[in-house]
Backbone of each chain as nested JSON, in Angstrom:
{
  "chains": [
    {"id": "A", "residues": [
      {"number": 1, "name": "UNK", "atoms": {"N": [-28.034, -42.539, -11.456], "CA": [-29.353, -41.894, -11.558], "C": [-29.953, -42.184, -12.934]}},
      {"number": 2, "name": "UNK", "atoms": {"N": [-31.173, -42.393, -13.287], "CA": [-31.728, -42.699, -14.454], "C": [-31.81, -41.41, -15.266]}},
      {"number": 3, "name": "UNK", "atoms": {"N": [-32.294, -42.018, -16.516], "CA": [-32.272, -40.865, -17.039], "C": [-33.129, -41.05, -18.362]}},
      {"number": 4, "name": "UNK", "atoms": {"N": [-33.99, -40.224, -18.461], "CA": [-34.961, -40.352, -19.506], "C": [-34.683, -38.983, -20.647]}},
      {"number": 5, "name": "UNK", "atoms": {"N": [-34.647, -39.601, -22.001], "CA": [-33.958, -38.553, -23.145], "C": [-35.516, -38.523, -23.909]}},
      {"number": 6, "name": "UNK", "atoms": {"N": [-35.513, -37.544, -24.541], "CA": [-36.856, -37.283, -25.306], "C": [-35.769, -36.691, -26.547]}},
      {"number": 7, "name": "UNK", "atoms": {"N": [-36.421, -37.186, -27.609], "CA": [-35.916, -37.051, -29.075], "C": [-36.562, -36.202, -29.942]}},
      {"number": 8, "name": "UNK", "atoms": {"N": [-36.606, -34.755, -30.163], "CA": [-37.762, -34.28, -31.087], "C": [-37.733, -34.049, -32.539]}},
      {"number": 9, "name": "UNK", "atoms": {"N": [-38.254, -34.645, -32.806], "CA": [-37.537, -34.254, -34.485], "C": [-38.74, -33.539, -35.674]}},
      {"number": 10, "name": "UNK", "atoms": {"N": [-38.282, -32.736, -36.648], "CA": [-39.583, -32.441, -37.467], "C": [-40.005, -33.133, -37.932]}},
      {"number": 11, "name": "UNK", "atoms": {"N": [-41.246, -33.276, -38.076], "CA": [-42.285, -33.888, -38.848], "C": [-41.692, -34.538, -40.423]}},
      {"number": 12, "name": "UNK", "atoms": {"N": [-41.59, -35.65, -41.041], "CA": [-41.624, -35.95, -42.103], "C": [-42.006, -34.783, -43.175]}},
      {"number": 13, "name": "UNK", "atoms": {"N": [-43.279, -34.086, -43.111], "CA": [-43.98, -33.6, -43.997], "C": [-43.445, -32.256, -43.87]}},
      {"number": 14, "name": "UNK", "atoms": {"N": [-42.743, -31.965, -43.017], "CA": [-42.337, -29.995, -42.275], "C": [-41.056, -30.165, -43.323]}},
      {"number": 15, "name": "UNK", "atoms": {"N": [-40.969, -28.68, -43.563], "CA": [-39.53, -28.036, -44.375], "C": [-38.64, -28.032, -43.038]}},
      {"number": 16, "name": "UNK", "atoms": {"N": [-37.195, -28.78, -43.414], "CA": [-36.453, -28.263, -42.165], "C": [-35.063, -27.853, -42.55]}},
      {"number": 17, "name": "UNK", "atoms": {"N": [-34.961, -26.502, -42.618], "CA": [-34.158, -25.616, -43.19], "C": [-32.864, -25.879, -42.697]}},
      {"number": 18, "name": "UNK", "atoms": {"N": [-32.686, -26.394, -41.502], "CA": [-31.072, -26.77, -40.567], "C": [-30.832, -27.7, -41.148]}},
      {"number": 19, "name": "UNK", "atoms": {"N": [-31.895, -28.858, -41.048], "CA": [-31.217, -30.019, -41.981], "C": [-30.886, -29.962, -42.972]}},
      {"number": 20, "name": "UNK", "atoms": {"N": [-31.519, -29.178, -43.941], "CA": [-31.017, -28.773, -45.447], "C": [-29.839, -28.041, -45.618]}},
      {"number": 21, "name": "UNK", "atoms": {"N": [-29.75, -26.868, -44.787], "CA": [-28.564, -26.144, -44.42], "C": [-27.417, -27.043, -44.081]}},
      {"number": 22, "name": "UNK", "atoms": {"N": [-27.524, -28.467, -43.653], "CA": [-25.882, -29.58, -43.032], "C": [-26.017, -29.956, -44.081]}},
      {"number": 23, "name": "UNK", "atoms": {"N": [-26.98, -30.628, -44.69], "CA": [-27.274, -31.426, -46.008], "C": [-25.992, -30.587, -47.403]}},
      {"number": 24, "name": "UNK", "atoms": {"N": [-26.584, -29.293, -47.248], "CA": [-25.894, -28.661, -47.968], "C": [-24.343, -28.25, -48.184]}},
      {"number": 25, "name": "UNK", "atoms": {"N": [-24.119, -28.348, -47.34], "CA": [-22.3, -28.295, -46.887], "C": [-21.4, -29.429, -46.725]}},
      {"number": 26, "name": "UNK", "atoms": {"N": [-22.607, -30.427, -47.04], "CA": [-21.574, -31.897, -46.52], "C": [-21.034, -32.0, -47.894]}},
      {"number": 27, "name": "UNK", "atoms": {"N": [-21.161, -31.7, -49.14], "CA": [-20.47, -32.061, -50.599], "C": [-19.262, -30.698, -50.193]}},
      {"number": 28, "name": "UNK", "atoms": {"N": [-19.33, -29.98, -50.314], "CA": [-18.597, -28.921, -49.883], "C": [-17.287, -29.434, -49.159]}},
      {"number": 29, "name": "UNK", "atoms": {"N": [-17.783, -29.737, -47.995], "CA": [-16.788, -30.384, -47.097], "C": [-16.147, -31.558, -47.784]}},
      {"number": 30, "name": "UNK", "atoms": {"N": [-16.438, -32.074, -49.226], "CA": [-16.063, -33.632, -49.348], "C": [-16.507, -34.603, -48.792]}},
      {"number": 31, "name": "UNK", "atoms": {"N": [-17.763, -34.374, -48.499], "CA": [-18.456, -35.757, -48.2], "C": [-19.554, -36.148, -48.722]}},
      {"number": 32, "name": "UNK", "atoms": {"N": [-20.255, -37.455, -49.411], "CA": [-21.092, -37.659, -50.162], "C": [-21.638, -38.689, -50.04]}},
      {"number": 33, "name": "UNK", "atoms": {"N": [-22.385, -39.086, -50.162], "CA": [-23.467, -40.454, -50.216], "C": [-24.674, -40.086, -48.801]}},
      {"number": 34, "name": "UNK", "atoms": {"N": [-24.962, -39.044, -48.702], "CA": [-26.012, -38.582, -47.593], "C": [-27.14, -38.504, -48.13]}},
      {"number": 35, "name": "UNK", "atoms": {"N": [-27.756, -39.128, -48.467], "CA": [-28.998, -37.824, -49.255], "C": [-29.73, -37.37, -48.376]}},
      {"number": 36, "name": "UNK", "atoms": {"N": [-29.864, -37.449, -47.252], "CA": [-30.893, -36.639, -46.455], "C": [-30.55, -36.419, -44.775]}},
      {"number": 37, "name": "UNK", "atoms": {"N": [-30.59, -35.222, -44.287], "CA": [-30.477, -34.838, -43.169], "C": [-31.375, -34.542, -42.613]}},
      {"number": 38, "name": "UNK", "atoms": {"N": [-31.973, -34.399, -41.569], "CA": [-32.883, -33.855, -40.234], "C": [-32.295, -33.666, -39.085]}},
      {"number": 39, "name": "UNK", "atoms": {"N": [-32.903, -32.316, -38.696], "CA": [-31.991, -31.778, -37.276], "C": [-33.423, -31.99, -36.49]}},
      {"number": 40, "name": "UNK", "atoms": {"N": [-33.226, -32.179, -35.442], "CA": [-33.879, -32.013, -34.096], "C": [-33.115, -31.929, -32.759]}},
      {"number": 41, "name": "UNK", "atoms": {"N": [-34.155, -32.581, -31.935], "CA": [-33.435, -31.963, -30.495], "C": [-33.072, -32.638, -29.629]}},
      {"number": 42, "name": "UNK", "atoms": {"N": [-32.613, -33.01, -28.709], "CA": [-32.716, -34.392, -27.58], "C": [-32.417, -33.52, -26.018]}},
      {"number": 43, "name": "UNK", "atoms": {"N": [-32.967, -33.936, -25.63], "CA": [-33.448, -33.686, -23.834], "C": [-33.188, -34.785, -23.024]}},
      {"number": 44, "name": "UNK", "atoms": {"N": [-31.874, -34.307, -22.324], "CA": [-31.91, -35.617, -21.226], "C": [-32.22, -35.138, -19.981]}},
      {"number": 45, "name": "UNK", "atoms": {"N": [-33.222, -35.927, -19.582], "CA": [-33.622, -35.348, -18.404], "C": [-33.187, -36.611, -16.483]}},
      {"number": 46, "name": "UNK", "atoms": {"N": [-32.735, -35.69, -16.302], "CA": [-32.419, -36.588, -15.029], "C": [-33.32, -37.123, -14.439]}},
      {"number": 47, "name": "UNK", "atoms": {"N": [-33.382, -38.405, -13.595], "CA": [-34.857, -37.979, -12.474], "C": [-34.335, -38.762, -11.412]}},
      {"number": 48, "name": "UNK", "atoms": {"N": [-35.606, -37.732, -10.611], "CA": [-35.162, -38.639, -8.981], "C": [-35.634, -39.626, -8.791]}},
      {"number": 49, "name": "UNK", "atoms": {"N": [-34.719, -40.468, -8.11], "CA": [-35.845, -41.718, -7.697], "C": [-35.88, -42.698, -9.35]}},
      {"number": 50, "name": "UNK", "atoms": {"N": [-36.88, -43.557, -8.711], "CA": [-37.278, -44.343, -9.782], "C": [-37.769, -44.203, -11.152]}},
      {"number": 51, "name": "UNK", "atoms": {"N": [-37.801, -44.628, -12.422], "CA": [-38.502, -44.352, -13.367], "C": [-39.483, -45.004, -13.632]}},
      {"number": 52, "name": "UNK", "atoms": {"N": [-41.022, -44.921, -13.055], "CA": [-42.0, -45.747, -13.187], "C": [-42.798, -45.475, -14.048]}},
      {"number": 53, "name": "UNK", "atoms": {"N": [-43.755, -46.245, -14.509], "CA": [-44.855, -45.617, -15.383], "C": [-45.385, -44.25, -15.788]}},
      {"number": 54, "name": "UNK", "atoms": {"N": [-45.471, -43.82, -13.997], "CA": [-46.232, -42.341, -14.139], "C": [-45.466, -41.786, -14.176]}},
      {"number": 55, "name": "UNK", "atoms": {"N": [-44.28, -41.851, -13.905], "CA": [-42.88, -41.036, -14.524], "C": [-43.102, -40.431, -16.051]}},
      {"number": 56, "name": "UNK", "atoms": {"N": [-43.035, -41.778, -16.745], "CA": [-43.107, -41.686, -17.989], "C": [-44.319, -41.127, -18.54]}},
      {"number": 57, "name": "UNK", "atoms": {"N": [-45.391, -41.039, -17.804], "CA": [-46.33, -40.468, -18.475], "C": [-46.281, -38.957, -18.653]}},
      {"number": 58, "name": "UNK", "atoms": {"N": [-45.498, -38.789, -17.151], "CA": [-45.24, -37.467, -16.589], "C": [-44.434, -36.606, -17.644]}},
      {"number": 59, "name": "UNK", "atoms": {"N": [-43.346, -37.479, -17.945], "CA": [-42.683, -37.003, -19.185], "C": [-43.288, -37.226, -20.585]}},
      {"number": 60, "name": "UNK", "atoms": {"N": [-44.01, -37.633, -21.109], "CA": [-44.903, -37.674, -22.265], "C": [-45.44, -36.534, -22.389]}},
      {"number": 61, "name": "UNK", "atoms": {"N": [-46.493, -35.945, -21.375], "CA": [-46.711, -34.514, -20.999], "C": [-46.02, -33.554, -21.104]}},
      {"number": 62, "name": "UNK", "atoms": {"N": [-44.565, -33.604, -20.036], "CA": [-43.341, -32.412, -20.418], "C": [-43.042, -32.313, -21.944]}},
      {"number": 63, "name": "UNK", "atoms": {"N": [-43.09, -33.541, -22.6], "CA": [-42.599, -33.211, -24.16], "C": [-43.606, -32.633, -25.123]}},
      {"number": 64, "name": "UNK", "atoms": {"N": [-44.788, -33.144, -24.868], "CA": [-45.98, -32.545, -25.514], "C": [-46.247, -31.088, -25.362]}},
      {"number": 65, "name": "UNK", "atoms": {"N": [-45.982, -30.954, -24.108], "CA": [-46.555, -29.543, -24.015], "C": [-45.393, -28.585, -23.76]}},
      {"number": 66, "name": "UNK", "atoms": {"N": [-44.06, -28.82, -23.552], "CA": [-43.125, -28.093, -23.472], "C": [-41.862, -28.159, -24.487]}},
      {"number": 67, "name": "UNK", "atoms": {"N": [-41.64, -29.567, -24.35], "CA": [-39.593, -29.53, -25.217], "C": [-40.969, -29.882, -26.378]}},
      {"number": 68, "name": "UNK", "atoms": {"N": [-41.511, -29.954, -26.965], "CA": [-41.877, -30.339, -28.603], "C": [-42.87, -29.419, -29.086]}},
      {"number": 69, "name": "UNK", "atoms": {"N": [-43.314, -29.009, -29.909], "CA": [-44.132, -28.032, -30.842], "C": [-45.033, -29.736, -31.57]}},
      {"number": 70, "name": "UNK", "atoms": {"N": [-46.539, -29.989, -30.985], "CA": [-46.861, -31.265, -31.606], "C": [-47.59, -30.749, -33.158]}},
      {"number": 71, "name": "UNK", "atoms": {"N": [-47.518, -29.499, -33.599], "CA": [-47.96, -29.143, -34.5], "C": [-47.137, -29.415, -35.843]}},
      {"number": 72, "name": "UNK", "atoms": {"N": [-46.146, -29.359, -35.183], "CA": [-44.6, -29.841, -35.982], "C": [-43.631, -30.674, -35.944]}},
      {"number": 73, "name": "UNK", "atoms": {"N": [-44.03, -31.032, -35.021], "CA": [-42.69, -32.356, -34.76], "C": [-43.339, -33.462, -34.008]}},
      {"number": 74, "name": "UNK", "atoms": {"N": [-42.843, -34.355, -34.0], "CA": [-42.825, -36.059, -33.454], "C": [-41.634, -36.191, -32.241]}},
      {"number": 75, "name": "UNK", "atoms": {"N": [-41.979, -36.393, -31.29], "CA": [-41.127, -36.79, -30.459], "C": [-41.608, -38.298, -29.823]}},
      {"number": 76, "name": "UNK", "atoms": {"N": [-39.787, -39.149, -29.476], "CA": [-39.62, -40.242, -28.84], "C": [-39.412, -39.615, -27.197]}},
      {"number": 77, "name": "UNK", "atoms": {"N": [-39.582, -41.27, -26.88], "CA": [-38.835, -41.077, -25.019], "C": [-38.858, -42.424, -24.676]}},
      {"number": 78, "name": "UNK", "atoms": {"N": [-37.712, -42.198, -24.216], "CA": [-36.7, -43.642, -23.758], "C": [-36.071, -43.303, -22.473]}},
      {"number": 79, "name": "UNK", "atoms": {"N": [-35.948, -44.778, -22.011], "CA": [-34.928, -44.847, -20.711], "C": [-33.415, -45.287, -20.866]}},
      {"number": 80, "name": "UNK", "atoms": {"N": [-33.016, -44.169, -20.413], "CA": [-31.379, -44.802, -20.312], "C": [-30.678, -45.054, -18.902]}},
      {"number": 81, "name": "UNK", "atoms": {"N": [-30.171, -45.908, -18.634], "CA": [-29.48, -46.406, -17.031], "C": [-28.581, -45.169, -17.239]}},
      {"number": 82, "name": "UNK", "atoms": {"N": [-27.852, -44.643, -16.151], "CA": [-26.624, -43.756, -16.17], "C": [-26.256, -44.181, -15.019]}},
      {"number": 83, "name": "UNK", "atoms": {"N": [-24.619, -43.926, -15.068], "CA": [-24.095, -44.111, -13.498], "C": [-24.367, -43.509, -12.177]}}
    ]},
    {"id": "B", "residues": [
      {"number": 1, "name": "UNK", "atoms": {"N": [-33.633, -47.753, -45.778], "CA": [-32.447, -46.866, -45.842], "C": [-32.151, -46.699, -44.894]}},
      {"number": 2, "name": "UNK", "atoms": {"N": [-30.627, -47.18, -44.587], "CA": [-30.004, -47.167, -43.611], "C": [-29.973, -45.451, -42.964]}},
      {"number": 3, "name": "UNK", "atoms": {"N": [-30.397, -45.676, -41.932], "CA": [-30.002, -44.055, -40.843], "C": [-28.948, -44.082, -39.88]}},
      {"number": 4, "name": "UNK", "atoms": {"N": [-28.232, -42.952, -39.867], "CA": [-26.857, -42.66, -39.022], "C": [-27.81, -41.584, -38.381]}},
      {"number": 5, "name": "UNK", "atoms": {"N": [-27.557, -41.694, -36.713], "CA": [-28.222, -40.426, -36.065], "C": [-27.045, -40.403, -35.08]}},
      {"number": 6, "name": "UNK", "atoms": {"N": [-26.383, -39.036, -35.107], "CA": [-25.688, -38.217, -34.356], "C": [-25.759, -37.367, -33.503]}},
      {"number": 7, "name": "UNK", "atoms": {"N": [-26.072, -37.632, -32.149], "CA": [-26.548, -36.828, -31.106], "C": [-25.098, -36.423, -30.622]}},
      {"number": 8, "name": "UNK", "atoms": {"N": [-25.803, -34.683, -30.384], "CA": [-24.777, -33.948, -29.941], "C": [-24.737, -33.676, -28.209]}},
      {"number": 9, "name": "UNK", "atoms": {"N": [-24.364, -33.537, -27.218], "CA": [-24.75, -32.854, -26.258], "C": [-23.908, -31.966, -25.842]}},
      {"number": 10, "name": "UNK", "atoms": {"N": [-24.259, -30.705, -24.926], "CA": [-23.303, -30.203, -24.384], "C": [-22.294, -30.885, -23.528]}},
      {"number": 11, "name": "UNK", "atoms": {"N": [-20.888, -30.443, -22.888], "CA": [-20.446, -31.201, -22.252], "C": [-20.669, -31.064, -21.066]}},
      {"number": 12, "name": "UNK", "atoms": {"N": [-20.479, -31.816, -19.829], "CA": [-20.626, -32.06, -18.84], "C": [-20.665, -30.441, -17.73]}},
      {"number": 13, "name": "UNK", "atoms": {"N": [-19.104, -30.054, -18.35], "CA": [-18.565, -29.059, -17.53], "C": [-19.122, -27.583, -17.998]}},
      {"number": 14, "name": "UNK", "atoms": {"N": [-19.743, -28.079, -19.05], "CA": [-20.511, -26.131, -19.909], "C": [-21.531, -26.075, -19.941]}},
      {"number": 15, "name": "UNK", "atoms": {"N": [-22.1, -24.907, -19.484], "CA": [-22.894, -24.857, -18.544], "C": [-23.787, -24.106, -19.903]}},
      {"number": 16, "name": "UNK", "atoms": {"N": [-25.658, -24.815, -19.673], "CA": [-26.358, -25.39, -20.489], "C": [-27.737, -24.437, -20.306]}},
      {"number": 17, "name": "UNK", "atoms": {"N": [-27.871, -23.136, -20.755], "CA": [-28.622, -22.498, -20.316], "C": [-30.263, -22.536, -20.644]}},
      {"number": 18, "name": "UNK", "atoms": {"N": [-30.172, -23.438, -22.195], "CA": [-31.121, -24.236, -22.795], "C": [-31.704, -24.616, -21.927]}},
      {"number": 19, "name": "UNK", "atoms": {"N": [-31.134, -26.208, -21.714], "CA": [-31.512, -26.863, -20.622], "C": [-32.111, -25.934, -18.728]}},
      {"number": 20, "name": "UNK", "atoms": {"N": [-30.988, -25.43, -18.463], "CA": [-31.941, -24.445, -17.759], "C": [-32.801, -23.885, -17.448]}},
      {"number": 21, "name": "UNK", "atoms": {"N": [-33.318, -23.533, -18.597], "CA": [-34.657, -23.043, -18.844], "C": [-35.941, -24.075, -18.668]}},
      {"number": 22, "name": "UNK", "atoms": {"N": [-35.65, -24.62, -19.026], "CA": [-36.749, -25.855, -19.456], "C": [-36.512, -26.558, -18.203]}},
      {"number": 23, "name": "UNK", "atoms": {"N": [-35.39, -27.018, -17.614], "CA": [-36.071, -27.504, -16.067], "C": [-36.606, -26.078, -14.921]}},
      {"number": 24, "name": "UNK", "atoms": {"N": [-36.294, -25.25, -15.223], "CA": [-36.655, -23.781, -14.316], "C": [-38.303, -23.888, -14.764]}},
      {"number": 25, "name": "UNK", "atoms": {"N": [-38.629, -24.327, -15.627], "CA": [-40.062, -24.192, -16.282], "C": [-40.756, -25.643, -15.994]}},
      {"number": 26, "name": "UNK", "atoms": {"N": [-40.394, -26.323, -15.513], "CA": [-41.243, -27.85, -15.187], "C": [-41.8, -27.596, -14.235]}},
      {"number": 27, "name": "UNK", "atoms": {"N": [-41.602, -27.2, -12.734], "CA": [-42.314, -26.95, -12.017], "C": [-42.986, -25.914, -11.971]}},
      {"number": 28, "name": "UNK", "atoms": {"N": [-43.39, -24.614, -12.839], "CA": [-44.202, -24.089, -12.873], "C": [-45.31, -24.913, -14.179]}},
      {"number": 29, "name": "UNK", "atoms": {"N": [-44.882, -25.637, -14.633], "CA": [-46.046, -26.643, -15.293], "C": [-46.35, -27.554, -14.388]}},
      {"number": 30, "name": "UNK", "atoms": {"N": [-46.323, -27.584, -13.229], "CA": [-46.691, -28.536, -12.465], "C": [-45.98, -30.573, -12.483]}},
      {"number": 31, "name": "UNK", "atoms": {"N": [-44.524, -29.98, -12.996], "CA": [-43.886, -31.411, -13.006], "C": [-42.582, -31.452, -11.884]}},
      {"number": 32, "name": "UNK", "atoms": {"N": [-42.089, -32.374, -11.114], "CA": [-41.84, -32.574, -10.264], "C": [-41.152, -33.816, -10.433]}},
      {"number": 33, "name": "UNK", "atoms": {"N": [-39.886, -33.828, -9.947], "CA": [-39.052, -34.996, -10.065], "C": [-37.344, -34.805, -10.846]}},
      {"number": 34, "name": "UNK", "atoms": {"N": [-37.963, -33.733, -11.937], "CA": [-36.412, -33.84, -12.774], "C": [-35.451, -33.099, -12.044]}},
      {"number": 35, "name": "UNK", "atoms": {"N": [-34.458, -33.92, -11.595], "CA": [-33.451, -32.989, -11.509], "C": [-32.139, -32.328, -12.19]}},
      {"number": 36, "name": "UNK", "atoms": {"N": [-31.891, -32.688, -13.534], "CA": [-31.334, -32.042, -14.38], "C": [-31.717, -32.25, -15.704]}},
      {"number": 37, "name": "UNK", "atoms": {"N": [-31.706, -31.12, -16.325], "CA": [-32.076, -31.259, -17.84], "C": [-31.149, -30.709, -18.594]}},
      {"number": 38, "name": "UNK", "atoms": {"N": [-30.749, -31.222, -20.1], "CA": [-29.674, -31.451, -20.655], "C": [-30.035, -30.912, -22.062]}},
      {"number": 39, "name": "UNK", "atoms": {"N": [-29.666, -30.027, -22.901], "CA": [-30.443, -29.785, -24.366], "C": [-29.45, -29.802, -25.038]}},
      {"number": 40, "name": "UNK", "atoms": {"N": [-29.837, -30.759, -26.206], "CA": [-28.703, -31.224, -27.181], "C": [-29.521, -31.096, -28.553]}},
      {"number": 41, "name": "UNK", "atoms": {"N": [-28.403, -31.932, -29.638], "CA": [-29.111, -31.414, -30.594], "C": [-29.081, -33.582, -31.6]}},
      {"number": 42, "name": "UNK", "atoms": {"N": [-29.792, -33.424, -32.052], "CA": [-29.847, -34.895, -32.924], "C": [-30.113, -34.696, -34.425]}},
      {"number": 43, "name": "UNK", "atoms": {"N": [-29.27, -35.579, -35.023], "CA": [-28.863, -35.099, -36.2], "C": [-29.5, -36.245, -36.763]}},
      {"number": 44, "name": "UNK", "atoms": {"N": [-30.309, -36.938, -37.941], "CA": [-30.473, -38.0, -38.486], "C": [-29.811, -37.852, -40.224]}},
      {"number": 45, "name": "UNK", "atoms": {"N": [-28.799, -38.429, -40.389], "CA": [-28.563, -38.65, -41.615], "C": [-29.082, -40.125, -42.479]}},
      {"number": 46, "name": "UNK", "atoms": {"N": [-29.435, -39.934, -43.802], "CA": [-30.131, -40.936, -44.23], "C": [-28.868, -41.418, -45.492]}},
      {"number": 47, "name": "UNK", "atoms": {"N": [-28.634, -42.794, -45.282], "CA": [-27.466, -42.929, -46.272], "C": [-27.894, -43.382, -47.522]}},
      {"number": 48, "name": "UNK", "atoms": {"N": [-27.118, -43.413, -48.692], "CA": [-27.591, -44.266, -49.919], "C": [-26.33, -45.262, -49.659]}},
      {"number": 49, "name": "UNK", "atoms": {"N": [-26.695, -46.411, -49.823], "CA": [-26.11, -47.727, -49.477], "C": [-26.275, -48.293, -48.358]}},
      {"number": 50, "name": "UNK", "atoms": {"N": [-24.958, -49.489, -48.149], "CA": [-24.706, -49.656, -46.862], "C": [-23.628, -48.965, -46.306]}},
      {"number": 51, "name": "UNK", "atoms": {"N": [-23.823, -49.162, -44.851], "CA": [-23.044, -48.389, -43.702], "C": [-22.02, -49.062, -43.3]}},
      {"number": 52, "name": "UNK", "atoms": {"N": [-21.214, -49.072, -44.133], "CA": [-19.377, -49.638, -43.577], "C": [-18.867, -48.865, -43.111]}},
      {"number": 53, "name": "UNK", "atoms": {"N": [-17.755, -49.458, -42.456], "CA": [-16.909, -48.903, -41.326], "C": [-16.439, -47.515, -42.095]}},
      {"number": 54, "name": "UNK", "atoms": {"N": [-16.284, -47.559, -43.233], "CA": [-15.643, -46.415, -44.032], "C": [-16.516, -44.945, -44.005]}},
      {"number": 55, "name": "UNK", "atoms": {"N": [-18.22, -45.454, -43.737], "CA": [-19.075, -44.579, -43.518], "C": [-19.193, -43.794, -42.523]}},
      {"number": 56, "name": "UNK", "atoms": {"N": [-18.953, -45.177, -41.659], "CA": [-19.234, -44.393, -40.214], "C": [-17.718, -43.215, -39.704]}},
      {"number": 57, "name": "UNK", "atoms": {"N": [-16.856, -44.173, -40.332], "CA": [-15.8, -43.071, -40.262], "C": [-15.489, -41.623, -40.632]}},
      {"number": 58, "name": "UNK", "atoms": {"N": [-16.23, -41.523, -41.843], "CA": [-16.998, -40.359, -42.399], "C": [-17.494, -39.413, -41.663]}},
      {"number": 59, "name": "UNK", "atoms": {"N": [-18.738, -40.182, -41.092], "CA": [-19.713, -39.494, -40.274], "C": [-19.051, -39.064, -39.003]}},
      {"number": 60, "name": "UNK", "atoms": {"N": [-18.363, -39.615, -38.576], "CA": [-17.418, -39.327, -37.395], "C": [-17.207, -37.766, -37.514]}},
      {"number": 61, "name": "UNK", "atoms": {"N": [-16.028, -37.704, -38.952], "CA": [-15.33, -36.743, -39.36], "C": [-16.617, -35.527, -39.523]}},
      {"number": 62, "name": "UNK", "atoms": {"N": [-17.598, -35.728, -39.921], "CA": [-18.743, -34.669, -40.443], "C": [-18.808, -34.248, -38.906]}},
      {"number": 63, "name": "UNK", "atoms": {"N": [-19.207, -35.426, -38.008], "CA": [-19.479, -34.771, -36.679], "C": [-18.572, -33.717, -35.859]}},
      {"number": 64, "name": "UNK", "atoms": {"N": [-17.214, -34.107, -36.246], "CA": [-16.286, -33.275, -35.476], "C": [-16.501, -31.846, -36.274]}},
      {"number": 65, "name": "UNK", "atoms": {"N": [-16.456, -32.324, -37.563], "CA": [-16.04, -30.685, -37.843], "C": [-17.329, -29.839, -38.012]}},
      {"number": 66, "name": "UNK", "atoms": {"N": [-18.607, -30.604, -38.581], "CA": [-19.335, -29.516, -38.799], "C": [-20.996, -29.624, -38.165]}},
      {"number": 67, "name": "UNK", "atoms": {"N": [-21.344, -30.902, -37.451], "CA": [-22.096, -30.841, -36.928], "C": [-22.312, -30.612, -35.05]}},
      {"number": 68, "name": "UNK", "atoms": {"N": [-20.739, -30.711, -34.936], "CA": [-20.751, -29.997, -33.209], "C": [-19.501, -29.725, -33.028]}},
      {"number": 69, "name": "UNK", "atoms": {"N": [-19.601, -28.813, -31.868], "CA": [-18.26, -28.214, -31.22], "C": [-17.867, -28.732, -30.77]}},
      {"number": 70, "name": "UNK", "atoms": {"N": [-16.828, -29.677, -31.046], "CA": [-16.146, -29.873, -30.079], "C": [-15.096, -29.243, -28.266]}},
      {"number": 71, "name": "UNK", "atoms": {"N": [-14.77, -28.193, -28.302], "CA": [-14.678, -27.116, -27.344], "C": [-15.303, -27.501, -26.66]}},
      {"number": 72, "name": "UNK", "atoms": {"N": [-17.318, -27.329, -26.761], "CA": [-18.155, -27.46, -26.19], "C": [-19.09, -28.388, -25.935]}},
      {"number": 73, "name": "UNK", "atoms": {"N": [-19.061, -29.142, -26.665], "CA": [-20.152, -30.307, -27.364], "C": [-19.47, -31.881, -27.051]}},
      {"number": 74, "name": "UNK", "atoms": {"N": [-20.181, -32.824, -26.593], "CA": [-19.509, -34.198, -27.068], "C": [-20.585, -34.93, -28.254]}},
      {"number": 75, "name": "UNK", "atoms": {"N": [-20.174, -35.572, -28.731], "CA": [-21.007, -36.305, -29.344], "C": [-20.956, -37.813, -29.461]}},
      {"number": 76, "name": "UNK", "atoms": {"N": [-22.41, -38.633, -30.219], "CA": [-22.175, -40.319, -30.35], "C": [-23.178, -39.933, -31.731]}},
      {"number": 77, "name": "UNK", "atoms": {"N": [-22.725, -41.404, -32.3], "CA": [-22.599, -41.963, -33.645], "C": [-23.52, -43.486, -33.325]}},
      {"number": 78, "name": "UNK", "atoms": {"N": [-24.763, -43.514, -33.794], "CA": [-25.033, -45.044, -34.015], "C": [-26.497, -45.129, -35.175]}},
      {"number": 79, "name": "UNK", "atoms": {"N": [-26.16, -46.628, -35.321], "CA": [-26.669, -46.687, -36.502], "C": [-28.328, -47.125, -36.213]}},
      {"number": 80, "name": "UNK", "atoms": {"N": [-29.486, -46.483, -37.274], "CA": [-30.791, -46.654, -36.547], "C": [-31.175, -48.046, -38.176]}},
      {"number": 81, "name": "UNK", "atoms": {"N": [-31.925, -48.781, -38.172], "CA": [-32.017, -49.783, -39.381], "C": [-33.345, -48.924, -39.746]}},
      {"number": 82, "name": "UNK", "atoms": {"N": [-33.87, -48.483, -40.228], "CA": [-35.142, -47.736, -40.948], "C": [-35.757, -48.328, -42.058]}},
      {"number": 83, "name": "UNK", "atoms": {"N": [-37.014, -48.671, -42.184], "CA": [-37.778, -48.543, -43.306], "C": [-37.211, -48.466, -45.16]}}
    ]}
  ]
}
C-alpha cells in the first residue's frame, strides 16, 4: 500500500523550545559537535488505491489545514512505496 | 551544513492515539481515501563538520537513549546534504 509522509517542522524564524530542550542534554549525555536541533512531526499516512496527483493535492490540504499550524511551521510531502 | 534527521515512529504493534485522531478527523474535513495515519516525531540535527561513520554512530546512540523510546518507538537515521 502506498504511503504518503508529511514532515512538519518549525519555521526557521519560530523559537522551538523541544529542540532546544534535546539540544540541551546532548553535552550532558556526552555528546558534542551538534550545534543545532529542531523537533517536528511526521505523518504517515496510508492510502487507498493509487497515489495520483489529486491525491497529493488532497494531502497538501490535510497538512495545511490540519497536521501543520502554516502560521508556524513549513511542511514537506513525499511518496513512499511500502509493502 | 551537513543535517542528520531522525525520524521517530510509533511501533507497529502500539497503538497510536495521535494518529487516531487525525485520521477520525479527515473525513469530517471532507478527505477521503486515508486509511491509516501514523504520528511520529522528526528530529533534524545540524552537525559542525563532516558526518563519519563515527557520527552517525553517535547519533544512533542519542536516538536510542534520548530522542525515542525504544519500548515504544522505532526509529531511522539518514543523512539530509543542506545549504
Amino acid at each position: 500500500m502506498p504511503r504518503v509522509v508529511v514532515d512538519v517542522m518549525p519555521k526557521p524564524e519560530i523559537l522551538d523550545p523541544q529542540g532546544k530542550a534535546v539540544q540541551g542534554a546532548l553535552p550532558r549525555l556526552g555528546f558534542t559537535g551538534v550545534t543545532d536541533v529542531r523537533q517536528g512531526k511526521r505523518f504517515e499516512l496510508e492510502i487507498a488505491g493509487e497515489v495520483t496527483e489529486a491525491v497529493l493535492a488532497d494531502v497538501h490540504r490535510m497538512a495545511e489545514t490540519l497536521l501543520s499550524n502554516p502560521v508556524i511551521e513549513n511542511f514537506t510531502v513525499h511518496v513512499e512505496q511500502d509493502a
